[in-house]
ZAVEXFI-944872 format. One line per 5 residues: number of its first residue (from 1); their letters; for each residue x, y, z of C-alpha. Coordinates in Angstrom, 2 decimals. Each point is the difference from the previous one (the first is absolute). Example, Ala and Ser with C-alpha at 12.3 -4.5 7.8 and 13.67 -1.06 7.14 Angstrom:
<recs>
1	AS	12.30,-4.50,7.80  1.37,3.44,-0.66
</recs>
This chain:
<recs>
1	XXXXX	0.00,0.00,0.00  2.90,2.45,0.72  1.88,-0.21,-2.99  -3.09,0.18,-2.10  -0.71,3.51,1.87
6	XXXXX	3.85,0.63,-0.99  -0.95,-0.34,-4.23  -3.34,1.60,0.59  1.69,2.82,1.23  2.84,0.30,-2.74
11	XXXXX	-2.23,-0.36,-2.65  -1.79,2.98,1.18  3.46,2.51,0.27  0.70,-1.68,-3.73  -3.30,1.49,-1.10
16	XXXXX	0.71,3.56,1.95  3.44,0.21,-2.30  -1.42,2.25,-2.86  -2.15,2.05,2.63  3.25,0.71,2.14
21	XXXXX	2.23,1.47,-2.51  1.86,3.17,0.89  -0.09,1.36,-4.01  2.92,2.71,1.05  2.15,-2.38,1.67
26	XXXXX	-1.00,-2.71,-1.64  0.20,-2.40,2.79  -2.70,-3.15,0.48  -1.04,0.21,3.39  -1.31,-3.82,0.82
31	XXXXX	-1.03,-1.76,2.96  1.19,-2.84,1.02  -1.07,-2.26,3.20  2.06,-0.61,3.09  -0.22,-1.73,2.94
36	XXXXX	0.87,0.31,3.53  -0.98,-2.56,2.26  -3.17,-0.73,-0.76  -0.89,3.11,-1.42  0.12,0.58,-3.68
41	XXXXX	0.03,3.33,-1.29  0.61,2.25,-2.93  2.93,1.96,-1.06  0.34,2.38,-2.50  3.29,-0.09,-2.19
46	XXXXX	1.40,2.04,-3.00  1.62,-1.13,-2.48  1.82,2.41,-2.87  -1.49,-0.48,-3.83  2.30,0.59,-2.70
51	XXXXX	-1.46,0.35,-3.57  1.60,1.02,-3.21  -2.84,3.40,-0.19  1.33,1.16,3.74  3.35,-0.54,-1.14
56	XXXXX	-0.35,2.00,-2.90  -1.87,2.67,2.01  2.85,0.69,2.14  2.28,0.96,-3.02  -2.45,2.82,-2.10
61	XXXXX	0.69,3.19,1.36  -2.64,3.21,-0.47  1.40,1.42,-3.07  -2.05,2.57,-0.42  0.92,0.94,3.74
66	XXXXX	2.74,2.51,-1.68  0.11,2.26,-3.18  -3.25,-0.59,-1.07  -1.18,2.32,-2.32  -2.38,-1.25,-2.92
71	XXXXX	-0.30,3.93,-1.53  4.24,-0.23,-1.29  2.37,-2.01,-1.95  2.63,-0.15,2.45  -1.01,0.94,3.85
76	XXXXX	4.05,-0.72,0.75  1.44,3.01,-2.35  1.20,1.35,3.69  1.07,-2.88,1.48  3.73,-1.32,-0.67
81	XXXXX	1.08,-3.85,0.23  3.27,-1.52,1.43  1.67,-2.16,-2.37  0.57,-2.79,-0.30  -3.57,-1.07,0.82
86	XXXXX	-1.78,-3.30,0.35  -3.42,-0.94,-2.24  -1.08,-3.63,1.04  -2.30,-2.22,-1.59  -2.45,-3.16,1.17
91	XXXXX	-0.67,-0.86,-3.41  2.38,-2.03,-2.40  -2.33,1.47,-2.80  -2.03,3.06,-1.22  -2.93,0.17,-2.32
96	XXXXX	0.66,1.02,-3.42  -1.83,3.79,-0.50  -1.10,-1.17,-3.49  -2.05,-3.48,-0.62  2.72,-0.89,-2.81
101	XXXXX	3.76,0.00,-0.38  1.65,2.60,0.68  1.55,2.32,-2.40  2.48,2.81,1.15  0.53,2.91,-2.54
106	XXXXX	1.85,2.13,2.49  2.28,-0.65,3.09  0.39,1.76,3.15  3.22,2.45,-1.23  0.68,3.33,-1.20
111	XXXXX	-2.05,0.75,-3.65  0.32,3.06,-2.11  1.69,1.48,2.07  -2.26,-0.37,3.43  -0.78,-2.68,2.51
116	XXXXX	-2.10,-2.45,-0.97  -1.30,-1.58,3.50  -2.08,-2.72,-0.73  -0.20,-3.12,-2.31  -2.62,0.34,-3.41
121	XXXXX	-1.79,-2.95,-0.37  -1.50,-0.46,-3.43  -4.10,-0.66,-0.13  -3.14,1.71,-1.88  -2.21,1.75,1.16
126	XXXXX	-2.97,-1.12,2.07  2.66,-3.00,1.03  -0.28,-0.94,3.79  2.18,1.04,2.51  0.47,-1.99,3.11
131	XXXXX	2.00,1.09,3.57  3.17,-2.18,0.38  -0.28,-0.56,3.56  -2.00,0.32,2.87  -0.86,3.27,1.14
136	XXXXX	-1.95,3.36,0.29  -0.88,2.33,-2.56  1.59,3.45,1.67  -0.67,2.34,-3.59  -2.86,-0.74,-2.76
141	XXXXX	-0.23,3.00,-1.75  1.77,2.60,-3.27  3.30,0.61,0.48  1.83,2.54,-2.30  2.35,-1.57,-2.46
146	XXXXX	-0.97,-3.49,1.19  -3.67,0.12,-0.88  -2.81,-2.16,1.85  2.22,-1.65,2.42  -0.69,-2.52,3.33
151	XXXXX	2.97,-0.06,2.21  -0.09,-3.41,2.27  1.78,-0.01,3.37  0.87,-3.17,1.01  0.76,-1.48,3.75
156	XXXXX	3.58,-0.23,-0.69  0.12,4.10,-0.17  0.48,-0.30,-4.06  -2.55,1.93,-2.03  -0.63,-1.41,-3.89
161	XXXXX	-1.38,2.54,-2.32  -2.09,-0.28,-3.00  -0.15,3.00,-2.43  -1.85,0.64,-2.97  -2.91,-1.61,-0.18
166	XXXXX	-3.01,0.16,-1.50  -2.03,-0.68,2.79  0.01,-0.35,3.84  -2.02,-2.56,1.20  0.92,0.02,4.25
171	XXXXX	0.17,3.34,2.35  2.42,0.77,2.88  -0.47,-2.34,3.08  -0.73,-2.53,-2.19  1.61,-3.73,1.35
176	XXXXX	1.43,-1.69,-2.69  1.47,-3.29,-0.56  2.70,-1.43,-2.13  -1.70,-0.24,-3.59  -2.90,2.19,0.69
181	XXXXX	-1.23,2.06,-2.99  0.65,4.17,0.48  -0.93,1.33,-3.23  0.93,-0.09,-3.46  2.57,0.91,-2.25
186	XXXXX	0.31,3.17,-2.17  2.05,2.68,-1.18  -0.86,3.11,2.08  2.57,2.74,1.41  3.01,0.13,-1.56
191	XXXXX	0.11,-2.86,-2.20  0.88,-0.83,-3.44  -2.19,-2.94,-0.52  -1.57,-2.89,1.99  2.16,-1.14,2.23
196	XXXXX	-0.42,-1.39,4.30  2.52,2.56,2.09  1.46,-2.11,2.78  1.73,1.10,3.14  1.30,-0.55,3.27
201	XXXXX	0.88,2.17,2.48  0.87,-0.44,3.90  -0.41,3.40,2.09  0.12,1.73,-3.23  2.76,-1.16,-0.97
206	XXXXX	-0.51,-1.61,-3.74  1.75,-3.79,-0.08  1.38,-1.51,-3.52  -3.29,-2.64,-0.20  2.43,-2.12,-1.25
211	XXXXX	2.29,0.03,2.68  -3.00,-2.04,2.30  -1.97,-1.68,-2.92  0.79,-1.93,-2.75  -2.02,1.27,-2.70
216	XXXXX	0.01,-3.82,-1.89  -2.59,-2.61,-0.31  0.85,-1.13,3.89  -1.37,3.65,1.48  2.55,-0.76,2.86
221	XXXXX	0.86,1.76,2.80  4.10,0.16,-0.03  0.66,-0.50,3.77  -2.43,0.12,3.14  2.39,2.47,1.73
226	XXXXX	1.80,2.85,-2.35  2.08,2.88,0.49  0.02,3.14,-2.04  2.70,2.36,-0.64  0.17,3.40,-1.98
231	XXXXX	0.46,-1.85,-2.65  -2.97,-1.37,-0.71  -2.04,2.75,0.58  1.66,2.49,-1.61  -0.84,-0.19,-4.06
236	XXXXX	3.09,1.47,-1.13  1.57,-3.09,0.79  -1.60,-2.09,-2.67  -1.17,0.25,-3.66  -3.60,0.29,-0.81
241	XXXXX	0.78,-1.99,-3.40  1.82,-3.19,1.72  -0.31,-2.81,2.87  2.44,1.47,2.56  2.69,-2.28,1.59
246	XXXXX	-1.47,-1.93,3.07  1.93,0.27,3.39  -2.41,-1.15,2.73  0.79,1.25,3.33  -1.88,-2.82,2.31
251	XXXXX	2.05,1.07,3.62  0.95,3.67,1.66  3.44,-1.09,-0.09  -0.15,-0.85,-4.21  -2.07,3.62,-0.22
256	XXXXX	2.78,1.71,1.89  3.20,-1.35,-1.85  -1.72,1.17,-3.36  -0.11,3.35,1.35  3.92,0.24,0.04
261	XXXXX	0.57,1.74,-3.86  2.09,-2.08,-2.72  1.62,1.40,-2.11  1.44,-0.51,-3.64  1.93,1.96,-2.62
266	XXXXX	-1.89,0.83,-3.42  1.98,0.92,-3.11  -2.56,2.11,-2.21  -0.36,-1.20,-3.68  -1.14,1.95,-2.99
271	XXXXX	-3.55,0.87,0.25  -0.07,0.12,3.80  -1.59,2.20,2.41  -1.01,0.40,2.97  -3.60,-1.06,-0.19
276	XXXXX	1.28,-3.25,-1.94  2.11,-0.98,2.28  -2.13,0.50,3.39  -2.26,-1.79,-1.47  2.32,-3.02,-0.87
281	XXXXX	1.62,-0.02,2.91  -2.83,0.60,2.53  1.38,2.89,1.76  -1.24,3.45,-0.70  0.93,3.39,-1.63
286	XXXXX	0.67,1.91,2.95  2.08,-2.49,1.63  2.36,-0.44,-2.89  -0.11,3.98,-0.25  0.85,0.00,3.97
291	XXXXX	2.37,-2.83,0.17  2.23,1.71,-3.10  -0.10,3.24,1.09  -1.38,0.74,-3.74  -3.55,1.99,-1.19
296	XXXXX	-3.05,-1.13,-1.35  0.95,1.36,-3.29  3.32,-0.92,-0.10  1.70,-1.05,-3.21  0.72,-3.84,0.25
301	XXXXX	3.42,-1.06,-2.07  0.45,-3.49,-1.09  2.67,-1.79,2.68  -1.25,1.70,2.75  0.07,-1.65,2.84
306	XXXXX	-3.55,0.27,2.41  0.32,-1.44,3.74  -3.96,-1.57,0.35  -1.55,-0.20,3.24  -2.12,-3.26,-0.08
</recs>
């Protein structure tokens, strides 16, 4: 008779389980019979519950606790960032903005003669347009030179924009999730045809998108932990009309050492100049002008020897 009081009793604390949850703590509270003497009793006991969804909750952080501004572009234009900084990722993928292969007709680089921030993806008009990660849309809305544009910020801290389209389809505050649909392609602002203007920024500070994605069949995400230098944010560095040369930086340490300069000697050859061979070299004007005590619009002879910072 006593031990069939005993399993009477413990199948009623099973059945109190679900009732007894703590849902911030996430602790099941049960109750479980015990017996002293001849007196059985019950007593309550907690016991932690670990789920993948708590887990996860413990990691997002309120990003739209800081600089959140839905009317601009860029809320950070006042703001200045340390480098080397640190962009992690959770995914090993992103979603491809178009729903076909991708095309690039222009890199992240200097182009006639001004930066060229972003990636063009090739599409026609009316074409979806999809978010490449999870995230919330801080900026729906016209922007000058970029046209209809949604700017996604994502729980990482990196914001992706989209730019010309012909449509918007979300508004600010909108939750998105990796793959969702934001609009449609187009070719407003200051565009010369139908194309998808992609970016990525972190704090306002614009990232080569090639530098974190590979923009292939495999949409992968290079490394779950990056760090970025100058650089790679800076488009002077790089050439709007070819892939730039790949140096990840996956440690503090690795971002660090590439900060100390190389440098190399440059004999100039007929039909050189200065633009041609910043641009070859992936350095810039003004620190070949600075590092050879020379001018802008100095005349270049052939056998000269440059010293390149690189």
């Amino acid at each position: 008779m006593k031990y069939r009081l005993v399993l009477g009793l413990f199948a009623l604390s099973l059945l109190s389980v679900t009732a007894q949850e703590d849902p911030l703590s996430k602790l099941l509270k049960i109750k479980i019979p015990t017996q002293t003497g001849k007196v059985t009793a019950l007593q309550e006991v907690e016991i932690p519950e670990h789920s993948e969804d708590s887990s996860k909750a413990s990691t997002i952080t309120d990003i739209k606790a800081e600089f959140w501004d839905t009317t601009v572009y860029n809320p950070y234009r006042h703001t200045e960032v340390e480098y080397p900084f640190q962009v992690n990722f959770t995914d090993s993928t992103y979603a491809n903005p178009v729903k076909f292969k991708k095309v690039v007709t222009s890199r992240y680089g200097w182009r006639r003669g001004r930066p060229h921030n972003g990636i063009d993806i090739d599409l026609v008009t009316g074409d979806s347009v999809v978010s490449v990660l999870d995230g919330i849309v801080r900026f729906a809305r016209y922007s000058s030179g970029h046209g209809r544009t949604v700017v996604v910020r994502h729980f990482n801290g990196l914001e992706s924009t989209y730019a010309h389209l012909s449509h918007i389809a979300v508004k600010a505050n909108d939750t998105l999730k990796k793959g969702d649909y934001l609009g449609k392609g187009g070719n407003t602002g200051r565009s010369r045809g139908s194309h998808l203007h992609f970016s990525l920024t972190y704090k306002g500070q614009f990232i080569h998108p090639e530098y974190l994605f590979k923009f292939d069949e495999t949409n992968a995400i290079r490394a779950q932990e990056m760090w970025v230098t100058k650089r790679w944010t800076r488009a002077s560095f790089h050439s709007a009309y070819r892939v730039s040369k790949l140096e990840l930086l996956e440690s503090k340490d690795d971002a660090l050492a590439s900060l100390v300069k190389e440098r190399k000697i440059y004999v100039v050859k007929r039909g050189d100049t200065l633009s041609r061979i910043s641009r070859r070299n992936n350095t810039t004007i003004t620190s070949i002008c600075r590092t050879n005590k020379i001018k802008k619009n100095s005349t270049l002879r052939i056998g000269q020897k440059l010293i390149l910072e690189i």
